[in-house]
N, C-alpha and C positions, 0 to 999 in steps of 0.2 A: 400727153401732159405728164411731167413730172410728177410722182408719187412725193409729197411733202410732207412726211411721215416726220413728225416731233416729239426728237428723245422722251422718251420714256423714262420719267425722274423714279419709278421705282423698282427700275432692273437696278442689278447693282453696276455701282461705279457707272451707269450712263450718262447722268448729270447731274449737277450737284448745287446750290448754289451760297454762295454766303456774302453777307456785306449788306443782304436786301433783300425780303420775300418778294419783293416785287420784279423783280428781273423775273423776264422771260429765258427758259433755257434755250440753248443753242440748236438751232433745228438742223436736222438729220434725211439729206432729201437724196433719191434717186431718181436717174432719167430726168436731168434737167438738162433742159436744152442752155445754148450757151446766151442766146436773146432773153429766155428766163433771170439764167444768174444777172445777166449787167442789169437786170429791172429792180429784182427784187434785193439783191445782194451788192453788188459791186456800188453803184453810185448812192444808193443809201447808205452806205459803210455799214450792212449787218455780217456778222463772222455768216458761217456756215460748215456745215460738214457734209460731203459730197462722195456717199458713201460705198461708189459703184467709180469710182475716177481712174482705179488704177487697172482696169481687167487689161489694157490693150497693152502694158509695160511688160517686156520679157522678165523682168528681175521680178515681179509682182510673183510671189510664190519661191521660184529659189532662192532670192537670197535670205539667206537664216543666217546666224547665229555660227550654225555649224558646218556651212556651206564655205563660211569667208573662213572658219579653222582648219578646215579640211586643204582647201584650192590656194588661199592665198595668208596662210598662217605665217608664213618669215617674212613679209610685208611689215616692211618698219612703218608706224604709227606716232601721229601726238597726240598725246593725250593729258590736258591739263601745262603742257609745257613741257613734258618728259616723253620718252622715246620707247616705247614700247616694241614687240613684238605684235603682231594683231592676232594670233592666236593664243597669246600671254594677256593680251588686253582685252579678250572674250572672256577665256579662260576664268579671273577676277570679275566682269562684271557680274558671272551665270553665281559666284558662290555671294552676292552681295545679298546684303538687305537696307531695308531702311535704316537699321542704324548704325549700318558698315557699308556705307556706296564703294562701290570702285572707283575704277578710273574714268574721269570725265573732266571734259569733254573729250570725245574720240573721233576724229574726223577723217574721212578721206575728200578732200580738196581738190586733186587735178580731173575733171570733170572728163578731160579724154578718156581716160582709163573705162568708166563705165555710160560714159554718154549714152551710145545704144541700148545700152540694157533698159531706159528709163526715158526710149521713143514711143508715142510720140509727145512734144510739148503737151501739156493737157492744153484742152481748146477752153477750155475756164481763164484758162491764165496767157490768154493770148488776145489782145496785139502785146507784145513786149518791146520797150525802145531800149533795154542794153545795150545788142550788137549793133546798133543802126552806125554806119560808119559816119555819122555827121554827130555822132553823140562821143565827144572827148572821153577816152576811157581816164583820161587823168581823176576826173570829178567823182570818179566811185573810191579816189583815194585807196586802189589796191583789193576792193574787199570783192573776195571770191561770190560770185552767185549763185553760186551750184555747189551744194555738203550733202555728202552722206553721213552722218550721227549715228555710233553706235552707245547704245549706254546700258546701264542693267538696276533691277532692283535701286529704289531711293534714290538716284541721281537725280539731278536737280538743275536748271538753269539758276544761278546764284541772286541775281537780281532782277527787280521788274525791268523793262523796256520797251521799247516799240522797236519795229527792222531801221535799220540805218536808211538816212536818207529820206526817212517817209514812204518807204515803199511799200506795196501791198507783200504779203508774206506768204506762203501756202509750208506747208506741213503734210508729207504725204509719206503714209506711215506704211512702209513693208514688211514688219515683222514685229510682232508684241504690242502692247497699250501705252499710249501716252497718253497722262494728265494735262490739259492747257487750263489755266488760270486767265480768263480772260476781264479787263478792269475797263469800266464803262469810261467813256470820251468825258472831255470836262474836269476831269481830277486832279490836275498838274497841282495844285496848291497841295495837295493832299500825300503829295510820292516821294516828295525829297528826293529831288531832280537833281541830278550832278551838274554844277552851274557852268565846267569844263566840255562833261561830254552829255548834253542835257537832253539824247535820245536814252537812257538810263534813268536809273534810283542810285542814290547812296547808300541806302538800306537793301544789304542782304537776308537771304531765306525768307522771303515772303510769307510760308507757308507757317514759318516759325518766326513770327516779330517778334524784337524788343520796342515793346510799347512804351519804356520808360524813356528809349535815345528817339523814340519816332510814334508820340502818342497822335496824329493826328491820324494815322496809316489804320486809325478805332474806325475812321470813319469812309472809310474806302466801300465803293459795292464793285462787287466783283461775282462773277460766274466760271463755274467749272462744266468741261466737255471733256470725255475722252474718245480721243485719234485711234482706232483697231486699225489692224492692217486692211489691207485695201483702199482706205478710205483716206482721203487731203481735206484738210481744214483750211479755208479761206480766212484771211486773219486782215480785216482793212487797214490801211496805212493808216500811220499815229495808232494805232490800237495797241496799249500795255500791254504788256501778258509777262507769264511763267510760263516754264516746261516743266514736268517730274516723270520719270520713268516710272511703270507701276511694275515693270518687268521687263527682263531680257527683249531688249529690241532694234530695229532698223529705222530709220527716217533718211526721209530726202527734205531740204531746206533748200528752197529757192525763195526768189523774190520778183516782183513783177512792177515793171514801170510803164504805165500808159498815158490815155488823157486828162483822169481824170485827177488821177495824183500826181500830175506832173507842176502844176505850179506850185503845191510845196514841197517836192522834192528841188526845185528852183531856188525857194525859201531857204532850203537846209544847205544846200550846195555854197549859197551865196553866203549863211552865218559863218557855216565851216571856216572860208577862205579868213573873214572878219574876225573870228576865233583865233588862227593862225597869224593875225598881223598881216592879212594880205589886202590891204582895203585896194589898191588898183587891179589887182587880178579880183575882186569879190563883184568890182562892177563891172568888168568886161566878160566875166564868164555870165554873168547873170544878165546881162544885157541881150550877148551872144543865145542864151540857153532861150529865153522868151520871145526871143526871133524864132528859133527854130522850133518852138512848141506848135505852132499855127501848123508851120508847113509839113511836120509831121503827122499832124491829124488828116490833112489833103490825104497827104502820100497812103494813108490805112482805110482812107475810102477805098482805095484799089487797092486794098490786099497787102501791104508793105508791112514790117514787124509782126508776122504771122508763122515765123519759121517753124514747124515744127522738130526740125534737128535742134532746134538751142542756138542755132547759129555756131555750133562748138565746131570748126574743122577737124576730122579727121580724116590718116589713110585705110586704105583696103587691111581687114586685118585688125583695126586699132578700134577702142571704144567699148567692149565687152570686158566683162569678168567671168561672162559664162562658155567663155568657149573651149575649155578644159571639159566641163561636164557634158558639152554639145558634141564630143570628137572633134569639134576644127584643130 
């Protein structure tokens, strides 16, 4: 049986909560089997933090801070839109503070480069329908599934949101503390929704409102968790949140599409297209997409969207970041 050990709200910085004494804080479980999580966690949409997730990742321990300045320091980076050095862009995050962030966001995006380092899929976050080759990659509109985030001291996710798409989100933290801000279901009147891209807030710094341009934002409940290394936070689809760096660190951001969040990730595919001006492409992709929801639930009775490689092709060779420090 999984140990369902629940954050302890007076270590510090373990949880926090504000907006409502009544939220319960974010629980903190290990040795949960993956039939637990879909009970207790997935189809109820509760977050969770899954504090033992990351032991079988080879990255899970080296990569630091000073492992990516050392090995892969003249590695050009974006960061915020500008083009960094990544040993330039560690360098500034390690001397920041809360109220001198660095640079952020800092990403590495081509998933080949480090795929293996961060085998295998977590079995949490699996069936996955990304790669399924019956699933149009036009419909993710370009957006990478797979980041690694490096940030440091005060960085900040700028605005609330949910993952695009409506998909489930995980947060799997390899190095230093994340702050997540997580804002209870039901509050869309309350967030000042971007009426263009309306998985957002028009209100930035959450953490710091102006209550006079977004007084309703008084009336938000909202809970805080912090991500340590080792451990992935379960964030369910539609669920608002923030980020903050509380210090120098590593994350992996993926995103997870199955059955249960598949008809409104259906919903958001089809607004998208309707947003865009596309009203004949919004009913045939969405026609198409709700066909294929059935028959991919068949197909994952036997095992199908289960990869644990990520489904990411690579060759002999390719996929690591650690194989400088390994002699290969």
């Amino acid at each position: 049986m999984a140990n369902l050990d629940v954050v302890d709200a007076s270590k510090p910085n373990a949880a926090t909560r504000s907006g409502a004494d009544d939220l319960p804080p974010v629980d903190r479980v290990e040795g949960l089997s993956v039939d637990e999580f879909v009970a207790r966690y997935r189809l109820p949409r509760r977050p969770v933090v899954l504090v033992d997730a990351l032991k079988r990742w080879p990255a899970n321990g080296p990569y630091t801070p000073e492992f990516f300045a050392r090995e892969h320091g003249r590695r050009e980076i974006s960061c915020g839109g500008k083009s960094y050095l990544l040993a330039e862009a560690l360098a500034l995050q390690e001397q920041a503070t809360d109220g001198r962030p660095g640079p952020y966001p800092c990403m590495l995006k081509e998933a080949r480069d480090f795929i293996r380092d961060i085998m295998p899929r977590l079995p949490w976050a699996l069936p996955n329908r990304h790669t399924h080759p019956l699933v149009p990659e036009l419909v993710f509109n370009a957006i990478s599934h797979i980041d690694i985030f490096f940030g440091g001291t005060g960085n900040q996710f700028p605005f609330p949101h949910y993952d695009y798409l409506r998909m489930h989100g995980w947060v799997a933290q390899l190095h230093g503390d994340k702050e997540m801000t997580l804002y209870e279901p039901g509050q869309e009147h309350l967030m000042y929704v971007d009426p263009q891209r309306p998985w957002r807030s028009v209100m930035e710094y959450a953490d710091q409102p102006d209550y006079e341009r977004y007084p309703l934002f008084r009336q938000v409940r909202s809970r805080k968790v912090v991500v340590r290394a080792g451990e992935a936070l379960f964030i369910p689809c539609g669920t608002w949140h923030t980020a903050r760096c509380l210090n120098p660190g590593i994350s992996v951001l993926f995103d997870q599409l199955e059955a249960s969040n598949w008809r409104e990730f259906v919903g958001e595919v089809v607004a998208m297209r309707k947003r865009a001006r596309q009203p004949v492409k919004a009913v045939a992709i969405g026609a198409y997409l709700r066909l294929l929801g059935p028959l991919l639930g068949i197909a994952e009775r036997f095992g199908a969207n289960r990869r644990a490689d990520w489904g990411v092709p690579t060759a002999a060779g390719e996929g690591t970041m650690l194989r400088k420090t390994q002699g290969a």
